[in-house]
C-alpha positions in Angstrom: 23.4 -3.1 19.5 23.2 -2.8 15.8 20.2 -1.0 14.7 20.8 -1.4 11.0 17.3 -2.0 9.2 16.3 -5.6 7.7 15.8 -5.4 4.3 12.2 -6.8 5.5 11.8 -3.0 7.7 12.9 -1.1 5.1 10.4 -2.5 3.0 7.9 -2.0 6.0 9.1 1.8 6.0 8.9 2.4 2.3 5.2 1.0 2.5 3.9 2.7 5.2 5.3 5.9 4.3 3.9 5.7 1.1 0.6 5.3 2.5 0.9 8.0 4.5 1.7 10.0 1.8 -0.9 8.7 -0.2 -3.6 8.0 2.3 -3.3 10.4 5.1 -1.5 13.7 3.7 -4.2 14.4 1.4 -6.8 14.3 3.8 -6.1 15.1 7.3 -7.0 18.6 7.4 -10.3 17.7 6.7 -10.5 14.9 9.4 -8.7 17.2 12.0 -11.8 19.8 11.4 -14.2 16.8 10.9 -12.9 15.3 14.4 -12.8 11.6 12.3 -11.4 10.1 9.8 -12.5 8.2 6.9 -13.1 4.6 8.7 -12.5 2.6 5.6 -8.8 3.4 6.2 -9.0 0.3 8.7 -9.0 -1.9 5.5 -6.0 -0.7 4.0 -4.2 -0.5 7.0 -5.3 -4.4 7.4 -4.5 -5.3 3.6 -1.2 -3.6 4.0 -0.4 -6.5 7.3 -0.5 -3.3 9.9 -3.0 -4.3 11.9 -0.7 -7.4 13.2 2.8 -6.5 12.5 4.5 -7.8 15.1 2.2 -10.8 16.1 3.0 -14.1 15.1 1.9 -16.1 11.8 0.0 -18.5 13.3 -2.2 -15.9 15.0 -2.7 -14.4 11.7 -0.6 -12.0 12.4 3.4 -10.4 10.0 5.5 -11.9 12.4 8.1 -8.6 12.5 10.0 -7.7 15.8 8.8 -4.8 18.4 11.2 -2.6 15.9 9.2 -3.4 13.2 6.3 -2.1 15.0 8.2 1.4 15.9 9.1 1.9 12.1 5.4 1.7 11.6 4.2 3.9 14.4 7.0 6.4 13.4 5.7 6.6 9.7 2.3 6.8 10.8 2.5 9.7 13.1 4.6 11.7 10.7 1.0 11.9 9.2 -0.7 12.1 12.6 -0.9 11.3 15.6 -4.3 10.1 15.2 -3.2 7.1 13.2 -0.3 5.9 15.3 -2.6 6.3 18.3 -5.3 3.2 16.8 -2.3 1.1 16.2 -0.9 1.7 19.4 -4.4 0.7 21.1 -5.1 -1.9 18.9 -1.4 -3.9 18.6 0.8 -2.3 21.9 -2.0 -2.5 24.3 -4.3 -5.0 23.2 -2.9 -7.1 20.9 0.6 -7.9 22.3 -1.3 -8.7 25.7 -3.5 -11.2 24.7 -0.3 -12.6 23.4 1.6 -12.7 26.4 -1.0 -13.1 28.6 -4.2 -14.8 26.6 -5.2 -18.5 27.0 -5.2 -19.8 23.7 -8.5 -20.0 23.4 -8.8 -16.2 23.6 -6.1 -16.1 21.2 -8.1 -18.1 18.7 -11.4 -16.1 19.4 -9.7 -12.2 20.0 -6.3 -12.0 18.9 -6.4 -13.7 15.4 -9.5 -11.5 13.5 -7.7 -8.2 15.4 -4.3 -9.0 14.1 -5.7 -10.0 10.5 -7.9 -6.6 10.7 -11.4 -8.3 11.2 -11.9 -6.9 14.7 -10.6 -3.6 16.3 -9.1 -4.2 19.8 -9.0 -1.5 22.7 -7.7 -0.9 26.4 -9.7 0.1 29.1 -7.9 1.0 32.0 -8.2 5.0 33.1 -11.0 6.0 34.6 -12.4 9.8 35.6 -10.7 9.9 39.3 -8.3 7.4 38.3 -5.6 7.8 35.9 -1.7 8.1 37.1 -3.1 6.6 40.1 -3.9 2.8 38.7 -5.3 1.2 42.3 -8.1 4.4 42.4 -10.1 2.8 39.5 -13.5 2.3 40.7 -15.2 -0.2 38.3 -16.0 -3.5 39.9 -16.4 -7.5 38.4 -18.2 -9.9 40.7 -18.0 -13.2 40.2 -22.0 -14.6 39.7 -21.8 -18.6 39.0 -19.9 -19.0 35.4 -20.2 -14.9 34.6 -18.7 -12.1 36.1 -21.0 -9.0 36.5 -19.5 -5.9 35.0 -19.9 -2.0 36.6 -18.3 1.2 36.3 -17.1 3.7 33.7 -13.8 4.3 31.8 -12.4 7.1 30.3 -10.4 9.1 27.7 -10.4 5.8 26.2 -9.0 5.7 22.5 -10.8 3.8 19.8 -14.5 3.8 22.3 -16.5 4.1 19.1 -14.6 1.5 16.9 -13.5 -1.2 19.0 -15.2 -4.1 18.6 -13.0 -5.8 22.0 -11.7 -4.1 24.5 -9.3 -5.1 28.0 -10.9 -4.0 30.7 -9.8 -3.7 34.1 -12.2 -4.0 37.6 -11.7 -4.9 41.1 -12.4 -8.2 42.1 -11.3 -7.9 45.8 -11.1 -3.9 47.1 -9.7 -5.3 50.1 -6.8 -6.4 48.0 -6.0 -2.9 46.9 -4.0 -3.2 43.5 -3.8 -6.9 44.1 -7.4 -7.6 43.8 -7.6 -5.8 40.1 -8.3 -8.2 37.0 -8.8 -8.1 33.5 -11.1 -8.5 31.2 -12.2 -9.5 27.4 -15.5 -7.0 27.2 -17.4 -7.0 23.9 -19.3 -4.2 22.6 -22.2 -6.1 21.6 -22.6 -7.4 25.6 -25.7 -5.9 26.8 -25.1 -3.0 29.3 -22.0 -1.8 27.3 -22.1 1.7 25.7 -19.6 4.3 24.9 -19.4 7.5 24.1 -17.5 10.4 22.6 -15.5 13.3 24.2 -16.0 16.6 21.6 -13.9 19.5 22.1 -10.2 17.6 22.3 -7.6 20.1 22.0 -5.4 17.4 19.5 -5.6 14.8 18.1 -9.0 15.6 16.9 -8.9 13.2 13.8 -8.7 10.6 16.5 -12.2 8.5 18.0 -11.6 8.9 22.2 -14.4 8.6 24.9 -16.0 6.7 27.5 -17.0 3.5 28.5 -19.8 1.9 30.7 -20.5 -1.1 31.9 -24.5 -1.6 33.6 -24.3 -4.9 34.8 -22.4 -6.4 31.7 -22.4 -9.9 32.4 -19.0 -11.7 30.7 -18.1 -14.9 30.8 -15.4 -16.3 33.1 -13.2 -17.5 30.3 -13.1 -14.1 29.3 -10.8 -13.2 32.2 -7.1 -12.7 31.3 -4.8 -14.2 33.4 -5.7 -15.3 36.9 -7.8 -12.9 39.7 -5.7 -10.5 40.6 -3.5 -10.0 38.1 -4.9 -7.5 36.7 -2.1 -4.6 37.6 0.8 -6.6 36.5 -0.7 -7.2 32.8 -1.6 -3.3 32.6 1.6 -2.9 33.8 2.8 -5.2 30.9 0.6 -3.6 28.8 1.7 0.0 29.5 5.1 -0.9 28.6 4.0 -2.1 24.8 2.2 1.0 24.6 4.5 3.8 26.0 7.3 1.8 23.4 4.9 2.7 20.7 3.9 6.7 22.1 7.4 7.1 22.2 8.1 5.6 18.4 5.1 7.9 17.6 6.5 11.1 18.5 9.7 10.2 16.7 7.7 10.4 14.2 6.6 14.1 14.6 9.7 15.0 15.1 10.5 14.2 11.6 7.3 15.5 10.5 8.4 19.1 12.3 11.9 18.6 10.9 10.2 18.5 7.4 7.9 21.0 7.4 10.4 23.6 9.2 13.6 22.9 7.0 11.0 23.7 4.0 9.6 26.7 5.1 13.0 28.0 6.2 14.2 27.3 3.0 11.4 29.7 1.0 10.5 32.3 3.4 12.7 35.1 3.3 13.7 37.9 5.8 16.0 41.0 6.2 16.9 39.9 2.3 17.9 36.3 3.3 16.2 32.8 3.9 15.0 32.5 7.3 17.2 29.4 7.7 20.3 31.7 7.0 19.5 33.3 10.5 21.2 31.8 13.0 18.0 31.7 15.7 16.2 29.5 13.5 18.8 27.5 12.8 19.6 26.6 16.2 15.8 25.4 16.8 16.3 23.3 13.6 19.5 21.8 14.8 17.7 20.9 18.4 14.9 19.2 16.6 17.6 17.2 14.7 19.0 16.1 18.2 15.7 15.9 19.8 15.2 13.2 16.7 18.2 11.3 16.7 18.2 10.9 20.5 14.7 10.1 20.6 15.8 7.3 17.6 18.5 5.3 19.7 15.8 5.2 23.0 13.4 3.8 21.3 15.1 1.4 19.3 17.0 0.2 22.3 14.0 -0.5 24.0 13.0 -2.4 21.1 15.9 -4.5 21.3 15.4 -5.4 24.9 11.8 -6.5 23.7 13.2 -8.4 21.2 14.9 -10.3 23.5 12.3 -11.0 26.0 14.2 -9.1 28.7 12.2 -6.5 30.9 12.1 -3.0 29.8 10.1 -1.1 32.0 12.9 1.6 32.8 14.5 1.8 29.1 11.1 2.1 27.6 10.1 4.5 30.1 13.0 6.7 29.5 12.1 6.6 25.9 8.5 8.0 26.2 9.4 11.1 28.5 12.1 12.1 26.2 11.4 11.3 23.0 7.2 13.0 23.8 9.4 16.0 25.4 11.4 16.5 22.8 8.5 16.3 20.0 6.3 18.7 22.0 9.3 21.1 22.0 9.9 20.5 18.5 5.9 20.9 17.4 6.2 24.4 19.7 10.1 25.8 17.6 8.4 24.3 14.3 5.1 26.8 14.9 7.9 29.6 15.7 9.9 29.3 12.7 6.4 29.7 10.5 5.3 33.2 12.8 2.1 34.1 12.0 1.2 31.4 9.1 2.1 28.6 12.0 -0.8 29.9 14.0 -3.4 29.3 11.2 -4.5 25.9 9.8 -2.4 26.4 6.0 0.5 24.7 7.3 0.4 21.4 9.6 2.9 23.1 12.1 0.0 23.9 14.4 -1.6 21.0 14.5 1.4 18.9 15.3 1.4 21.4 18.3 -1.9 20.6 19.6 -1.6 16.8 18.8 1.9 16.9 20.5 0.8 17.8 24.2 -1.5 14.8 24.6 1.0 12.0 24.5 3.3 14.1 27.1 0.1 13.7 29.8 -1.1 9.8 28.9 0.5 6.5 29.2 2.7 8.2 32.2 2.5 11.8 32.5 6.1 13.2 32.1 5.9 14.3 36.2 5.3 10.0 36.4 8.3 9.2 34.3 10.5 11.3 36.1 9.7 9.8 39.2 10.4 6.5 37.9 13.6 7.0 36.4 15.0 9.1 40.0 13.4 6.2 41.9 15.8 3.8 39.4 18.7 6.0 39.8 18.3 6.0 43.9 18.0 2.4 43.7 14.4 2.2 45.1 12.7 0.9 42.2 13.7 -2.7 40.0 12.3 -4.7 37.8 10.9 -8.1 39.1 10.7 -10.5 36.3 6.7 -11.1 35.7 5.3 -14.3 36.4 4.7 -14.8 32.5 6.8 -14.7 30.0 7.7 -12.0 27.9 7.2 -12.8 23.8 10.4 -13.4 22.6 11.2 -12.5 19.0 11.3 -14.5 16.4 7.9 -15.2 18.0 6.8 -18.6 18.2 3.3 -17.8 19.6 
């Protein structure tokens, strides 16, 4: 696999880290302590083509490959995490869903204004006694002549304030246990939605998460994606999109750690010598450089299999647990090499800490992932191809 950039991604790179640098560095203390950030960002994020990077001209969208998309949510969390979490919700979960898996009416009506940045797009899947555990969701959809009527809750749901869509998943047949779960197109303005806010987040506190609920939300039947029942095999589908772009992500902090360590190591001074003289500190620089560079060729591989429209539920797997291990490791060396300054808000070191441990526990908790990849190893887990096909890149819609 050659994983030389386009000139097109490095391009992509040089923009978004710019904005980062521009947009985001100035700022995010404030929206870290705020618990928001500055909602006109979604603009510039839009004007820049982020908002669809990897969906296809005609729906509106920059047409770049799943690599593409990494390279952005890489750039994005080396600001924070915050950011590359709305992009993964709005483009890996929703977005590249209602591609594979949208009628093209849906298309037309969802996935155009999200990918051109008119309309914020969300995924509503965990729930409060059902998270690892897909089949334990609780929320229900009942088919009632052309509508289906909508009840339950969701939760630690990213973007539940600023979504304007959001994919939704329900029963439709209990008795069918995971088979009789299907998804939905829910709209905020449908009567009986509401959301609302969880305060108090350890990380990512510049980030808008919450709940859901649904009091008899009546949505159409064309809103259903896919057919009855297939609503575990598009979250399924869905998961993989957005554990491809967690995983980019926390590439992304790694760099961010690598950074701010190598510059504090190479000012501070100890014992009469630069703290990055001592061997101890270099070693925990020299793992967050592996950590990196291994967390690099994971998710980039995974990226290539996406590309070519061949499942990639194992690689991309693989790449989440490491590459969110490896950052959270990194965010904890990067707060040891700064002592006592790296426990106080004038360096970034602590917050990449607290925003590093969330993305370890969703989209697969690391104990899931490790279970996945020993049930590959034993030969007691493959991949079945999916009943729909996966987008192929160059996209063609």
């Amino acid at each position: 696999m050659d994983f030389t950039f386009t000139d097109e991604q490095k391009m992509l790179r040089q923009t978004a880290r710019q904005f980062v640098d521009a947009e985001i560095m100035p700022n995010i203390a404030k929206w870290d302590a705020q618990g928001g950030f500055d909602p006109t960002i979604w603009k510039r994020l839009a004007d820049l083509g982020f908002m669809g990077v990897c969906v296809p001209e005609k729906y509106g969208g920059s047409g770049m490959d799943y690599n593409s998309l990494a390279i952005l949510c890489e750039e994005l969390e080396r600001g924070d995490t915050a950011f590359r979490t709305a992009v993964s919700v709005h483009i890996g979960l929703n977005s590249m869903t209602l591609m594979q898996w949208g009628t093209e009416e849906q298309k037309q009506k969802y996935l155009v204004p999200q990918a051109e940045g008119e309309k914020i797009g969300a995924f509503g899947l965990t729930e409060p006694g059902a998270g690892s555990d897909v089949a334990a969701i609780q929320t229900t959809a009942v088919r009632d002549g052309d509508d289906y009527v909508l009840n339950g809750q969701k939760t630690w749901i990213s973007l539940c304030d600023s979504a304007d869509h959001f994919l939704v998943f329900a029963y439709t047949d209990k008795s069918k246990k995971h088979h009789g779960i299907s998804a939905f197109i829910v709209e905020r303005t449908m009567p009986g939605f509401s959301s609302k806010a969880i305060k108090g987040k350890y990380g990512i506190r510049a980030g808008n998460t919450g709940e859901l609920f649904f009091e008899d939300v009546r949505i159409p039947a064309m809103n259903l994606v896919g057919e009855e029942g297939e609503g575990f095999k598009i979250a399924m589908a869905a998961l993989d999109n957005g554990r491809f772009t967690v995983a980019a992500g926390a590439v992304g902090l790694l760099s961010a750690c690598l950074e701010a360590s190598i510059k504090y190591s190479k000012t501070r001074v100890t014992f009469g010598k630069k703290i990055g003289d001592h061997q101890l500190v270099q070693q925990m620089l020299a793992k967050m450089e592996a950590g990196y560079q291994m967390s690099r060729l994971l998710v980039y591989r995974a990226g290539e299999l996406k590309n070519k429209g061949i499942r990639n539920t194992r690689e991309t797997s693989l790449a989440k647990w490491q590459a969110c291990d490896f950052a959270n490791q990194a965010a904890d060396d990067a707060v040891q090499i700064h002592g006592a300054y790296g426990y106080s808000d004038e360096y970034p070191v602590a917050r990449y800490l607290r925003n590093s441990k969330a993305p370890v526990i969703y989209e697969g908790t690391r104990e899931i992932h490790t279970i996945m990849q020993a049930e590959y190893v034993l030969g007691e887990r493959s991949d079945k191809k999916l009943n729909r096909m996966l987008p192929k890149w160059p996209f063609e819609g």
